[in-house]
N, C-alpha and C positions, 0 to 999 in steps of 0.2 A: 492407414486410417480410414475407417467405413464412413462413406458420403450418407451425408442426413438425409431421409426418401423425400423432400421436397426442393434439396437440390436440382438444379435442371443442367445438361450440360450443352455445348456451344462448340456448333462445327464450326471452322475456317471456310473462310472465303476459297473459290476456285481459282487457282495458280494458271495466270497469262501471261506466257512470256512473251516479251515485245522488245521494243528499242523504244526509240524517243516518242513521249506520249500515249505509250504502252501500247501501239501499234505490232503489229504482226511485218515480214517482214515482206509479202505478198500487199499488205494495206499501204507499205513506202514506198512496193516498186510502182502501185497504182498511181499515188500521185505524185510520184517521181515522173510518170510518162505522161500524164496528165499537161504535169507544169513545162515541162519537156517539149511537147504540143502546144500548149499553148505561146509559148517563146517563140517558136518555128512560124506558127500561124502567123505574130504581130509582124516576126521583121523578112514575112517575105513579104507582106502589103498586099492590099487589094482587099476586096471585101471578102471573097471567096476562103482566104487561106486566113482571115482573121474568123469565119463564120467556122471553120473546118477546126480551127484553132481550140476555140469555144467548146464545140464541140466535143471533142476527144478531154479537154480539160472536166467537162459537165460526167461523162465517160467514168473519168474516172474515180472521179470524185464518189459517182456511185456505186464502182465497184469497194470502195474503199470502206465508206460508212453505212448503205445497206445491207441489213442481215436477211438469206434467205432459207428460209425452214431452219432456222438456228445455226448457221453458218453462215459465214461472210461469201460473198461471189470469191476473192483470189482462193478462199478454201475449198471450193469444188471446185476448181479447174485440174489440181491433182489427182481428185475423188474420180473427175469423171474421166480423166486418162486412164487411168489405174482399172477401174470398170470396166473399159472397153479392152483395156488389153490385156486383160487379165484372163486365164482360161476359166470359165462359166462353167463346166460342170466337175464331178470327180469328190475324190472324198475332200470331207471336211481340214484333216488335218490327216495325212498320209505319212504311216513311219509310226503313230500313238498307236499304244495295245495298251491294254489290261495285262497285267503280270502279276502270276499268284505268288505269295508269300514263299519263302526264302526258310532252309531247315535249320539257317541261324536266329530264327526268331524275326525277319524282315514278313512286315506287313504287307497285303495286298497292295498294289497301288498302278499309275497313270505311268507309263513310261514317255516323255516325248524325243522329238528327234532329238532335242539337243544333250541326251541322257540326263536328263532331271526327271527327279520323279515326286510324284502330288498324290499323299494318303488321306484319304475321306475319314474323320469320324462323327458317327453319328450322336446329337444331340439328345436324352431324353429330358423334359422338362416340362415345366406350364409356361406357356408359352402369354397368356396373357395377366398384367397384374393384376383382373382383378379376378383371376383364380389365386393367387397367391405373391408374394413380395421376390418371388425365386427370378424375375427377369432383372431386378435392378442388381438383386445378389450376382448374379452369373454375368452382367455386365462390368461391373467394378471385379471381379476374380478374371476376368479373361482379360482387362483391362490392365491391371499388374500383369497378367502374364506375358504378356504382348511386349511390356514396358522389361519384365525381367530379361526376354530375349536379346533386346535393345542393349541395355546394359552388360549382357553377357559376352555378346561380339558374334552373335549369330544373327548378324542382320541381313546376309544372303537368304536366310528365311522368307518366304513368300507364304502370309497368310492370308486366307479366303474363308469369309462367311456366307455362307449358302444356304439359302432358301426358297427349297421346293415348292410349291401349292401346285394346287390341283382338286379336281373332282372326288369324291369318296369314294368307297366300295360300295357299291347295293349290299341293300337285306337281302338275301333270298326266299325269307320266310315272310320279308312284307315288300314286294319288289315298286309299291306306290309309293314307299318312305322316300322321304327326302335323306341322299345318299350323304348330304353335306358338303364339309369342306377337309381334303388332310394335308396337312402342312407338316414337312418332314426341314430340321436342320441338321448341316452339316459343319466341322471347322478341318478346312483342308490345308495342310502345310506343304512345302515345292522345296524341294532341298536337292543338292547333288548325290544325296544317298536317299532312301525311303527314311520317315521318322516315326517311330510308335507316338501317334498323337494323341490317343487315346491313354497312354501310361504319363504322358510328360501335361495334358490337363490335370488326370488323377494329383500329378507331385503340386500342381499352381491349387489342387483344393477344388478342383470344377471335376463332380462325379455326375454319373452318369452317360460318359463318355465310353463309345466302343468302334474301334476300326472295323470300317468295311474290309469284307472277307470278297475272294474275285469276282465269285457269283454275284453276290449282293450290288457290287461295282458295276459290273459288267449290265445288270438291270437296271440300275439308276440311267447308266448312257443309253441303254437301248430301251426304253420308255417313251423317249423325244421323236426318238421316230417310228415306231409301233404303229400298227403291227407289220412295219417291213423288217426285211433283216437288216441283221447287225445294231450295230450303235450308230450313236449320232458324229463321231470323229471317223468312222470309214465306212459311213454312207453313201454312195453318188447323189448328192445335191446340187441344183441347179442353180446358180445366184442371177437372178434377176435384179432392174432396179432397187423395186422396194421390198423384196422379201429373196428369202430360197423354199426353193421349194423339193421336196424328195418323193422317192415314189407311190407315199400313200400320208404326206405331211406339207404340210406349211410354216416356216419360222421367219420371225424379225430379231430384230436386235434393238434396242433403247440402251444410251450412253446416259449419266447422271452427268450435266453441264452446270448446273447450277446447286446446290445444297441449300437447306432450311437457315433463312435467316432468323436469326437472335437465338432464343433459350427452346431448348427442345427437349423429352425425356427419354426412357426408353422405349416408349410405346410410337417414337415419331414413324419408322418406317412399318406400323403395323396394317396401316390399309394397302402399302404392297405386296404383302407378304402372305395375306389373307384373303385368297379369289379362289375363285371355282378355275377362272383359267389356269391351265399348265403354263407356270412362270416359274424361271430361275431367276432370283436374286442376288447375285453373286457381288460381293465388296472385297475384293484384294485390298490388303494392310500391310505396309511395309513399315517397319520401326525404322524414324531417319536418323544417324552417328548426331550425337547432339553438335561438336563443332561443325559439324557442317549444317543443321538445322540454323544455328546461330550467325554461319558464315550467308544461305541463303537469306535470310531474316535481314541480315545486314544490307547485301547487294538490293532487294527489293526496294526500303527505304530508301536508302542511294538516291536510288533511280526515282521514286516519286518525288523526293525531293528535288532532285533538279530537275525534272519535269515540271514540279510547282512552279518553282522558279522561273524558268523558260513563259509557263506562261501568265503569269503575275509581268513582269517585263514588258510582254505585247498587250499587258493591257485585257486581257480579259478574267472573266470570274473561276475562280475553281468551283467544281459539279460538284454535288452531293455528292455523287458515289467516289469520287475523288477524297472526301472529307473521312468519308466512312471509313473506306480502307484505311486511310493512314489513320485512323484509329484503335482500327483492327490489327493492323502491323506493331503499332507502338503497346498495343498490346499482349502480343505475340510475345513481341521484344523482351518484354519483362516477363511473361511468365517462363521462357529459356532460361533470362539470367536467375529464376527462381529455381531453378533446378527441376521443372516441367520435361518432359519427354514430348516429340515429333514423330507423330504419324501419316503416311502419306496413302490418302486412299482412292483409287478407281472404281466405281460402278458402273456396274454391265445387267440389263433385263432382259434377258431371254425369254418370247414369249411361242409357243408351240400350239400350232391348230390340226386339225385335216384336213382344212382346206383354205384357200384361200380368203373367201368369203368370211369364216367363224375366225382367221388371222385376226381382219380387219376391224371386226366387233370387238375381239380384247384386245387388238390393242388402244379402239376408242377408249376402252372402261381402264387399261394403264395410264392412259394420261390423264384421266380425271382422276384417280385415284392417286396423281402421284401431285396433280394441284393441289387435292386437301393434303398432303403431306407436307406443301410448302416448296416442292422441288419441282424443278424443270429438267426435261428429257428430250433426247434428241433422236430423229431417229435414223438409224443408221444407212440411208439410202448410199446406192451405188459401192456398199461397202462391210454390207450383213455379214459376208464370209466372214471377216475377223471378227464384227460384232458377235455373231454366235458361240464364235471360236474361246471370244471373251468369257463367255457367260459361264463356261466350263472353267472350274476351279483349277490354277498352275499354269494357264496359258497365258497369263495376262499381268504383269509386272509393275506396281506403280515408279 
């Protein structure tokens, strides 16, 4: 059934797992040692080892509920091990090639280490509604398709919506024109075989769809890091804290930590997707088996509700965002038992300079651009290698 064009549709809250209180389990061991500490301090006596007490209790109580740069303090202390002891330079992803097409009809595609492979096809279309109604059309047809998958039992499918921008080509014949903006899309599927994605949209009724051929593949990856060689998966990149850097590029990474709350349309992720900076877009979608949608769905409430519970008992107020959610949940709840379909999504922003310096300017213009969008980003310090690695369609799994 075709959605009325002033329907608005409505993402899900971000999925945190926790234990009691919806704590991390990094946030329990904090003031598990906290309180720990502070026990030790009272019954050894003295003022010293009650002040020391104090102390480590105040400790960790910090660690536990301040957030810094969008992570909690227990979630960088992996981050920043991991950093240090991780090797810093060398390719991106080592073992990934470009593999040409196959004389049974297999399409170009990403080979990774673990033999899975990820075919790009490229999107033609109007890309804003008000050149034409074709964005909500081609979201409601990739939307059945996605859901067809689901139902079909091909849910090891890993799909990924990608979205180039970048700077335009100059005129030659008026080289003071303003060269603009081109935004290219892609819908890339990750299967244990290569998939003709470009024939199996054509069957869901979304034309204009055609697989990248190797060459064509092989210049989308090697774009990122131009004009050095190779591509951006067997480049020598350097990861520093807050970016990587190659021998003639600079990259970051942005994770999507938060989603647009309430009613959104198709046009919400359009001032991402729409910059003169070189940004990947990239949204892995995995369709989730609906008993297990319904079985998660179930364990969440659970757990809020005895949580409520627990703290209704001591005596204090339940928090707004407490309330929301389990609104949000019991709403969930019923649209599964409606026979609604479960999608599970990760975003990753890949953002590409030549230097450091023009890095740092887009990614100031990604985070305000992603405030009017409604969203919150994180960015990936001490930990860009994967973020970038995300950004690339197939690598990244929700």
């Amino acid at each position: 059934m075709s959605t009325p064009p002033d329907r608005p549709y409505r993402l899900g809250r971000t999925e945190r797992r926790g234990s009691v209180f919806g704590w991390r389990v990094g946030q329990a061991a904090a003031v598990a040692t906290g309180a720990a500490g502070l026990m030790l301090g009272v019954t050894a006596g003295g003022g010293v080892g009650l002040v020391l007490g104090v102390l480590v209790a105040a400790a960790s109580v910090v660690v536990a509920t301040m957030p810094l740069r969008g992570r909690g303090i227990d979630e960088w202390v992996p981050v920043a091990v991991s950093h240090l002891a991780r090797v810093r330079g060398g390719a991106l992803c080592a073992g990934a090639s470009v593999q040409p097409g196959g004389i049974d009809g297999e399409p170009a595609h990403v080979r990774w280490p673990d033999s899975s492979a990820t075919v790009l096809a490229e999107l033609h279309h109007h890309g804003l509604r008000a050149l034409s109604d074709e964005p909500r059309a081609l979201g409601e047809q990739a939307a059945t398709w996605l859901r067809g998958i689901g139902t079909a039992g091909d849910a090891s499918w890993t799909v990924s919506l990608l979205s180039v921008s970048g700077p335009g080509a100059p005129v030659h014949a008026a080289p003071w024109a303003d060269p603009g903006i081109r935004v290219r899309t892609f819908v890339a599927v990750t299967a244990a075989r290569p998939v003709c994605v470009a024939a199996a949209l054509r069957a869901a009724g979304i034309a204009g769809a055609a697989d990248l051929d190797a060459t064509s593949l092989g210049d989308l990856l090697a774009q990122r890091v131009a004009p050095a060689g190779g591509d951006v998966l067997s480049c020598d990149l350097e990861a520093l804290w807050h970016r990587l850097e190659g021998p003639s590029s600079a990259h970051a990474a942005f994770a999507v930590v938060e989603w647009p709350s309430g009613d959104v349309d198709e046009q919400a992720f359009a001032p991402l997707c729409l910059a003169r900076d070189r940004r990947w877009v990239c949204v892995s979608v995995r369709m989730e088996e609906p008993h297990r949608a319904q079985a998660r769905t179930a364990r969440v409430r659970t757990a809020a509700a005895a949580d409520g519970a627990i703290t209704q008992r001591g005596g204090f107020l339940a928090s707004s965002e407490s309330t929301r959610d389990a609104t949000r949940d019991a709403d969930r709840a019923a649209e599964l038992a409606a026979g609604h379909g479960s999608v599970r999504m990760v975003a990753v922003i890949g953002v590409d300079a030549a230097d450091p310096l023009e890095l740092e300017v887009a990614a100031a213009r990604l985070l305000a651009d992603a405030t009017s969008c409604g969203m919150q980003l994180r960015r990936c310090d001490g930990d860009h290698r994967r973020g970038l690695l995300a950004s690339v369609p197939g690598w990244c799994a929700p």
